[in-house]
TORPA-4810 file (N, C-alpha, C, O; in nm, 3 decimals):
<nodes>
NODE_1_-3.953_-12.129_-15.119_-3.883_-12.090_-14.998_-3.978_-12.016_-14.905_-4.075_-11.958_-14.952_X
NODE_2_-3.960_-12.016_-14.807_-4.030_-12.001_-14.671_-4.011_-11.872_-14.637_-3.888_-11.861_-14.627_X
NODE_3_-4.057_-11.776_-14.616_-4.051_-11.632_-14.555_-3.944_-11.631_-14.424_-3.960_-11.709_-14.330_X
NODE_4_-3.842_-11.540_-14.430_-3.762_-11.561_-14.360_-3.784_-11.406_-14.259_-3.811_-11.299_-14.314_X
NODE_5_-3.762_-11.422_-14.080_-3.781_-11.333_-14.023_-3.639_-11.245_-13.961_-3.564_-11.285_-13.872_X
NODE_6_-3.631_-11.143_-14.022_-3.520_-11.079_-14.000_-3.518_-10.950_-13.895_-3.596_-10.858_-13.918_X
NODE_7_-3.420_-10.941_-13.768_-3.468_-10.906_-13.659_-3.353_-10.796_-13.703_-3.247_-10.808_-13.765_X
NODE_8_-3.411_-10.700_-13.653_-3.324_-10.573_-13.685_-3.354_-10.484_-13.525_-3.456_-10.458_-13.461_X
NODE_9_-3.206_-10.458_-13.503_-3.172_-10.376_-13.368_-3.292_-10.248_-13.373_-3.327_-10.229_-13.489_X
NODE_10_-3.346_-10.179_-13.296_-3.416_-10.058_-13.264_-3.292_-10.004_-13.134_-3.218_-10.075_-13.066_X
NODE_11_-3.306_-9.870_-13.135_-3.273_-9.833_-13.072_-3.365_-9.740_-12.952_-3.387_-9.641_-13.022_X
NODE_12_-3.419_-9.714_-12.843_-3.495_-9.647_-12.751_-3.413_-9.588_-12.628_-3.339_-9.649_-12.551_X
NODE_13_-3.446_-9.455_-12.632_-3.362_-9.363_-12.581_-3.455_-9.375_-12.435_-3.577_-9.391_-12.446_X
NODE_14_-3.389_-9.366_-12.295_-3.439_-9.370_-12.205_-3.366_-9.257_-12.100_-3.247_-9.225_-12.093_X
NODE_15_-3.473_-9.213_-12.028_-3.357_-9.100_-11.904_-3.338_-9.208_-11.875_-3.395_-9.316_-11.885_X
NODE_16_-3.198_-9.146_-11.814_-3.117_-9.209_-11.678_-3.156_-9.273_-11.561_-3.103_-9.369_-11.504_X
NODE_17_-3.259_-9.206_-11.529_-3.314_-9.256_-11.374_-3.453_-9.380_-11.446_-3.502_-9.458_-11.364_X
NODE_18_-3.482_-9.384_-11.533_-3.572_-9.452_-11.597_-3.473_-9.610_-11.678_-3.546_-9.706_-11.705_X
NODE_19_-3.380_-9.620_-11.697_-3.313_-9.699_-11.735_-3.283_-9.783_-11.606_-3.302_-9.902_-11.583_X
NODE_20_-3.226_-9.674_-11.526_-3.180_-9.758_-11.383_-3.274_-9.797_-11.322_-3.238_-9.883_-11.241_X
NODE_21_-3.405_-9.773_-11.319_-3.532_-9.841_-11.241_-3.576_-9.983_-11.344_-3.603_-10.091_-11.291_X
NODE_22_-3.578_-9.963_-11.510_-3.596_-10.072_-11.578_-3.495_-10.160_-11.547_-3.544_-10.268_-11.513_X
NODE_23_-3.347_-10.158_-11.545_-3.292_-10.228_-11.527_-3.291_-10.360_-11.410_-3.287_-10.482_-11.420_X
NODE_24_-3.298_-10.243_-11.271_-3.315_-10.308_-11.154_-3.459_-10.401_-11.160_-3.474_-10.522_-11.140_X
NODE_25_-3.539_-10.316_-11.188_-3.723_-10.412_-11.235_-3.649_-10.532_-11.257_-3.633_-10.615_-11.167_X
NODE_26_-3.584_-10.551_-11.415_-3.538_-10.677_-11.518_-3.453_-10.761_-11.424_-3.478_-10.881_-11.418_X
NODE_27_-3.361_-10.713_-11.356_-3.279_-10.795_-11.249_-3.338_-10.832_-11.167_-3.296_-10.946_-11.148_X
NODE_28_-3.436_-10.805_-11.078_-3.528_-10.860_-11.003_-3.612_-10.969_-11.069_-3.634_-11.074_-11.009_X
NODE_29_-3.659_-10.945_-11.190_-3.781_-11.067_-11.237_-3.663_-11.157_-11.298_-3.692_-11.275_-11.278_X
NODE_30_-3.562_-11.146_-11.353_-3.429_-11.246_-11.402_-3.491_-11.267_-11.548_-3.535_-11.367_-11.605_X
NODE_31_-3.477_-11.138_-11.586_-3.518_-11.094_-11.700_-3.396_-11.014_-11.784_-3.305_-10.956_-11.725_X
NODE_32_-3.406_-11.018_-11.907_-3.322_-10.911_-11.977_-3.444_-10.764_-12.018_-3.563_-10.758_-12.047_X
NODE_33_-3.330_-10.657_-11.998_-3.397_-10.536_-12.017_-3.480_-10.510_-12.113_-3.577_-10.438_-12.093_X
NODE_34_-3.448_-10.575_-12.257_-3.564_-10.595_-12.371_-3.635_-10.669_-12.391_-3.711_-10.655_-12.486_X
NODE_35_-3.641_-10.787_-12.303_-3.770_-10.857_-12.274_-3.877_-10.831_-12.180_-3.990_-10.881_-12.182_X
NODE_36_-3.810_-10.712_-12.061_-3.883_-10.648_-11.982_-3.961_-10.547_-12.064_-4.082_-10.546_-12.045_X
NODE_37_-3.902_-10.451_-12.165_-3.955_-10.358_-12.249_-4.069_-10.418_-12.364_-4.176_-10.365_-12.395_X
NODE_38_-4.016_-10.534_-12.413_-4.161_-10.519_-12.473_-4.252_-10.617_-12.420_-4.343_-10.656_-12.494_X
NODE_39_-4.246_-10.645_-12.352_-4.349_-10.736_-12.213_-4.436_-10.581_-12.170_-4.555_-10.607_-12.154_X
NODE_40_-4.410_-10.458_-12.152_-4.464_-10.381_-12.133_-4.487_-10.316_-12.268_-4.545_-10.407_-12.327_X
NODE_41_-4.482_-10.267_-12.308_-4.544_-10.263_-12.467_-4.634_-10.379_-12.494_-4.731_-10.358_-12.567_X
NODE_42_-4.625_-10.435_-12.471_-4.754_-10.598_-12.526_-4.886_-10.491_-12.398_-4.990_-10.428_-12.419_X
NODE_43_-4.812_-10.517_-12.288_-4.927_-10.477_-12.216_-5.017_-10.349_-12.228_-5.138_-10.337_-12.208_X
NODE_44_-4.920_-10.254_-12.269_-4.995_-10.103_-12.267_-5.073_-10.091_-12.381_-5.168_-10.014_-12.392_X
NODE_45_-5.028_-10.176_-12.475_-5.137_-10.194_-12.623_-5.241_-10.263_-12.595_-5.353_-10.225_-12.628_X
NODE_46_-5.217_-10.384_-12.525_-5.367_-10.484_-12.476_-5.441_-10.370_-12.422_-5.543_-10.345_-12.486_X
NODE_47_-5.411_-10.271_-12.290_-5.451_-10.224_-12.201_-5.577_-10.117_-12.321_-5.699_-10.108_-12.328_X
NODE_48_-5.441_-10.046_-12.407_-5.548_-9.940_-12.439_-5.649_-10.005_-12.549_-5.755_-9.947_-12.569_X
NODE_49_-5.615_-10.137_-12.629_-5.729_-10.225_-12.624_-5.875_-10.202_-12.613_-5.972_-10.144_-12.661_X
NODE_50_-5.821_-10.307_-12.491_-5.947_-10.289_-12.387_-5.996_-10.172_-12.375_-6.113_-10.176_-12.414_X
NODE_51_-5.964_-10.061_-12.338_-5.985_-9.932_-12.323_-6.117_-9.866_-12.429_-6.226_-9.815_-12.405_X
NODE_52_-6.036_-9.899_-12.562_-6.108_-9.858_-12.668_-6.254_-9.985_-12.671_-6.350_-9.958_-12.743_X
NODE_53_-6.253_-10.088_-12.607_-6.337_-10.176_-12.624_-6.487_-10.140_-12.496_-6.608_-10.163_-12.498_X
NODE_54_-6.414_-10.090_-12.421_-6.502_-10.007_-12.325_-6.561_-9.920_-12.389_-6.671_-9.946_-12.437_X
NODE_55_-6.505_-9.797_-12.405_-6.584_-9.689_-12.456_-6.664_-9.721_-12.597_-6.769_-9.666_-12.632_X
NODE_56_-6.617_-9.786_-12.644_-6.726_-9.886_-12.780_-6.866_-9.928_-12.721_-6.978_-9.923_-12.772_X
NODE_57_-6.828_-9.965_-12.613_-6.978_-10.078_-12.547_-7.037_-9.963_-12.493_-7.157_-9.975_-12.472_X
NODE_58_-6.986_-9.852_-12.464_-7.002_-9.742_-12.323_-7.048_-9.795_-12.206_-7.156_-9.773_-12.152_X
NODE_59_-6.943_-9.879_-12.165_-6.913_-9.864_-12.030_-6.797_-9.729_-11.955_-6.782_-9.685_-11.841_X
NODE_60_-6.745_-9.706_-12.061_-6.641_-9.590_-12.022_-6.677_-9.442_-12.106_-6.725_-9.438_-12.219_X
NODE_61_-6.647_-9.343_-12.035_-6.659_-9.213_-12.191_-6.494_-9.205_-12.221_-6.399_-9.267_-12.173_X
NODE_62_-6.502_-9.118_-12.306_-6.360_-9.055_-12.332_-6.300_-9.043_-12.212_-6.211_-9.125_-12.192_X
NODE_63_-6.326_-8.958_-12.119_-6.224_-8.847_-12.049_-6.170_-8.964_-11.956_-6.052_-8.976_-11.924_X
NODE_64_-6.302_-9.075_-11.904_-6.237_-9.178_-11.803_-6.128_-9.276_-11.867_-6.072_-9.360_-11.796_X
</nodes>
């Protein structure tokens, strides 16, 4: 038998005024709000990534 992938609810607590700006974002791109959320999570991990791939090569220091 084949490994089976089992999706289990998370829950993420958001202010108020931060929900209502994700939301409106997600309604604008004709998106749902948790595909908007981890579409940004994919990105901020690539981002700091890269980040760490900079200061490896030193093109960047820490503080930048």
């Amino acid at each position: 038998m084949g490994k089976v992938e089992v999706k289990k609810a998370v829950t993420i607590v958001l202010k108020p005024s931060i929900k209502k700006m994700a939301n409106k974002l997600a309604k604008q791109n004709k998106t749902s709000l948790s595909e908007l959320l981890a579409c940004c999570l994919l990105r901020a991990e690539q981002e700091s990534d890269f980040v760490k791939e900079c200061i490896a090569k030193g093109e960047l220091t820490q503080v930048e």
